[in-house]
GUDO-941956 format. One record per residue: residue in three letters; y, z, x of N, C-alpha, C in turn. Coordinates in steps of 0.1 Angstrom, whole numbers, padded with zeros to 4 digits, always signed. Example, Ala and Ser with C-alpha at 12.3 -4.5 7.8 and 13.67 -1.06 7.14 Angstrom:
ALA-0057+0078+0132-0045+0078+0123-0033+0078+0132 SER-0022+0071+0128-0011+0071+0137+0000+0079+0129 
//
This chain:
UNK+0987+0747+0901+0982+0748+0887+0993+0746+0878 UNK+0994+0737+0867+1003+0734+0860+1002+0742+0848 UNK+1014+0750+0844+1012+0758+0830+1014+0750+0817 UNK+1007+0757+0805+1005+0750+0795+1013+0743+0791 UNK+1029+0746+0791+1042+0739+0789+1041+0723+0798 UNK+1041+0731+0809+1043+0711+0816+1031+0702+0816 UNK+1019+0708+0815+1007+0695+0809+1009+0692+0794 UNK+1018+0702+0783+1025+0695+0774+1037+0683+0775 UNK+1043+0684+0789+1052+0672+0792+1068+0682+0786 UNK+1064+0692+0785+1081+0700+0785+1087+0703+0800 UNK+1100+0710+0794+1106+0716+0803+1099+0725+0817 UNK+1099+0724+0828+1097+0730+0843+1108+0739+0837 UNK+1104+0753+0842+1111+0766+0841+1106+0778+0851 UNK+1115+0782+0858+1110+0798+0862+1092+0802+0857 UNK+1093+0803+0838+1084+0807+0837+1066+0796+0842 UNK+1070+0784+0839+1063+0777+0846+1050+0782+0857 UNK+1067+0785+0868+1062+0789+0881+1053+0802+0881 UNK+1058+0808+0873+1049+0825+0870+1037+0821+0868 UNK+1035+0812+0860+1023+0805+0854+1011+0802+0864 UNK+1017+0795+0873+1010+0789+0886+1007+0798+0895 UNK+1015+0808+0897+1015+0823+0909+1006+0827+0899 UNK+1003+0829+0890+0993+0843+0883+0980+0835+0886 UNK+0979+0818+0884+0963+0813+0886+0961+0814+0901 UNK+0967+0811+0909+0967+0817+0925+0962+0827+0928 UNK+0970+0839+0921+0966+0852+0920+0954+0856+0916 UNK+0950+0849+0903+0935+0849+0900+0920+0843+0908 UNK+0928+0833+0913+0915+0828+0920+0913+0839+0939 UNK+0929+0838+0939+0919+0852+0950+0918+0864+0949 UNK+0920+0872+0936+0919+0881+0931+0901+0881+0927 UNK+0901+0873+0922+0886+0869+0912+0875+0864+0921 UNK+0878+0858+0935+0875+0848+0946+0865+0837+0933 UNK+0872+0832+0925+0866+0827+0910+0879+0810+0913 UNK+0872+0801+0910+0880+0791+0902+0889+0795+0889 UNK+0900+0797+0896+0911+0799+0879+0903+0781+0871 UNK+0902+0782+0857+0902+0773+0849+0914+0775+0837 UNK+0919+0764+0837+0929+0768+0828+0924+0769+0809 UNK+0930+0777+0808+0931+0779+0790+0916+0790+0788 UNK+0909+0796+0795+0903+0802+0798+0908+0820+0798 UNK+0897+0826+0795+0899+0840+0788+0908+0848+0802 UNK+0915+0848+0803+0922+0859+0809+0914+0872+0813 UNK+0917+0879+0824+0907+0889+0829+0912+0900+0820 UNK+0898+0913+0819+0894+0923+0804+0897+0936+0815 UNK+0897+0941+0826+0896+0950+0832+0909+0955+0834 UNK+0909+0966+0835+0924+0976+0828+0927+0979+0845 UNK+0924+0969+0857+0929+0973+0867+0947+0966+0871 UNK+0949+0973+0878+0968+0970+0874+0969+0955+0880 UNK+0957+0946+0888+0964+0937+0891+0952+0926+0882 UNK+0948+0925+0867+0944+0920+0863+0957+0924+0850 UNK+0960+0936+0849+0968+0934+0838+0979+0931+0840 UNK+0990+0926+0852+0997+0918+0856+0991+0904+0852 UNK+0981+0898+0860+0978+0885+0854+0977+0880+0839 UNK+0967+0891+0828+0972+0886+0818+0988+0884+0814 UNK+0996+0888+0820+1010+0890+0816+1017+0878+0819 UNK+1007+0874+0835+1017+0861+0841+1012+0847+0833 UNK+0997+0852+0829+0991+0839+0826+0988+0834+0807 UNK+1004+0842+0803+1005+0839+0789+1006+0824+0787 UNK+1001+0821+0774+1000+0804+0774+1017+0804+0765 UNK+1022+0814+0764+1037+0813+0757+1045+0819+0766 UNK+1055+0809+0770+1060+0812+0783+1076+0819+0784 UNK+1076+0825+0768+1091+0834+0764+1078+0852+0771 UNK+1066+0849+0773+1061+0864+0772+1054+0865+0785 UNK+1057+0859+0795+1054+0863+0807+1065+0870+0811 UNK+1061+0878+0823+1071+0883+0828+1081+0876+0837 UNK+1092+0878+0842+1104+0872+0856+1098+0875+0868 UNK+1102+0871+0876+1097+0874+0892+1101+0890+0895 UNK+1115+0888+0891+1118+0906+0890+1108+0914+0887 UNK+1107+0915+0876+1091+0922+0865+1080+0921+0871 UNK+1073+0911+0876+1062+0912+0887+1060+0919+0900 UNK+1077+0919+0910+1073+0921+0916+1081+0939+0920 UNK+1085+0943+0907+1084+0956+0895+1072+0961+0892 UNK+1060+0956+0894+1046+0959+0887+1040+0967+0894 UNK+1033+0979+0890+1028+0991+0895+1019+0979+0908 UNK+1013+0974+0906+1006+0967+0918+1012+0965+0928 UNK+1024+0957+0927+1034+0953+0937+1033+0964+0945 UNK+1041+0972+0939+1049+0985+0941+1043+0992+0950 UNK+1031+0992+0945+1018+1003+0954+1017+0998+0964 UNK+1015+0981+0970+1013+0977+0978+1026+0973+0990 UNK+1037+0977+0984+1050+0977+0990+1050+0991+0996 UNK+1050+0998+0987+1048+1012+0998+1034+1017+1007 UNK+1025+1009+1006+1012+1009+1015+1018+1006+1029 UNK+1023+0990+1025+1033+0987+1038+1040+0991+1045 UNK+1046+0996+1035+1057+1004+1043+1055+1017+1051 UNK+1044+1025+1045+1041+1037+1050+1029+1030+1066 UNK+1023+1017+1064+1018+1014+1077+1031+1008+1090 UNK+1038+1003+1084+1047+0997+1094+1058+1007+1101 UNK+1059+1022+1093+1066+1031+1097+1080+1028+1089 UNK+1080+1018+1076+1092+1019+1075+1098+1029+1063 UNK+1089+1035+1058+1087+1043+1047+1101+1057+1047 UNK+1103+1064+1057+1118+1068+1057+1128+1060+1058 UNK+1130+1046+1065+1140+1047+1062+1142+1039+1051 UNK+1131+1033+1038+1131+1028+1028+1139+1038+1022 UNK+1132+1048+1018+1138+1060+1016+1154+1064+1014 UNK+1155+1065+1025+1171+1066+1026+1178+1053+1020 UNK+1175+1042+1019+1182+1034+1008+1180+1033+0998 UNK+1171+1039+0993+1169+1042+0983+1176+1054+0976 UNK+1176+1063+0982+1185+1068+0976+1203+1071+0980 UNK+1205+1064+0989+1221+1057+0986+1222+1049+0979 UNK+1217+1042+0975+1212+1034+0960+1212+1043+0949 UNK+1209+1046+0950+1209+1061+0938+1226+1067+0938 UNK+1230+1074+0946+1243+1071+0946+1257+1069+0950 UNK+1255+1053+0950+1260+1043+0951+1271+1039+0960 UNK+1260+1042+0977+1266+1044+0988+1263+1031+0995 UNK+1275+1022+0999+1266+1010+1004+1268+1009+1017 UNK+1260+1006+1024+1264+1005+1040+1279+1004+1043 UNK+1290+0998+1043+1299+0996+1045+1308+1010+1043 UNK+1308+1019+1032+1309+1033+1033+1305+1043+1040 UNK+1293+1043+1042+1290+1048+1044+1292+1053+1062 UNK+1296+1037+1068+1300+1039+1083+1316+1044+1082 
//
C-alpha cells in the first residue's frame, strides 16, 4: 500500500513505510480491505488507536518504528510471548541491568 506522500510522487521515507505496515495491519486487524484515504478505525481499542497514528495522511505525525513497537499493544503482546515461551525472567533480569547500567561484559 502506497502512502499518501508517494502516490503524490514525493519523497520514500521511514514514514512512508509506517504508512504501508498500519494498512497491513488494518486489513488483518479489520479482516476488511484497507481502502486508502478512508475513515480510519473509531474504537478506543489500543490496536486501532495505534493505526490511526500509523495511518496519518501527514507523515511528520505518524509515529517511528521505535514508537510503534513502544505501543501499549506491542508491549502487551511482547510480554504474552514472553511469559509463553518461558522467557519472561530472564527478560526481566535485563531489564533491569538496563536500569542500572550493567552490560553483560561487566557484569562477567
Amino acid at each position: 500500500y502506497a502512502s499518501p506522500e508517494v502516490e503524490r510522487g514525493e519523497e520514500v521515507t521511514w514514514a512512508s513505510d509506517i504508512f504501508s505496515l498500519g494498512a497491513i495491519f488494518f486489513q488483518l486487524w479489520h479482516n476488511s480491505h484497507f481502502k486508502p484515504h478512508c475513515v480510519v478505525p473509531t474504537s478506543s481499542s489500543c490496536m486501532d488507536l495505534l493505526l490511526r497514528r500509523m495511518l496519518q495522511c501527514n507523515p511528520s505525525l505518524r509515529p517511528s518504528a521505535q514508537a510503534c513497537l513502544a505501543d501499549p499493544f506491542f508491549a502487551e503482546a511482547s510480554l504474552s510471548i514472553a511469559k509463553r515461551e518461558g522467557l519472561l525472567a530472564p527478560l526481566q533480569a535485563r531489564l533491569q541491568m538496563a536500569r542500572l547500567g550493567i552490560t553483560e561484559a561487566r557484569r562477567a
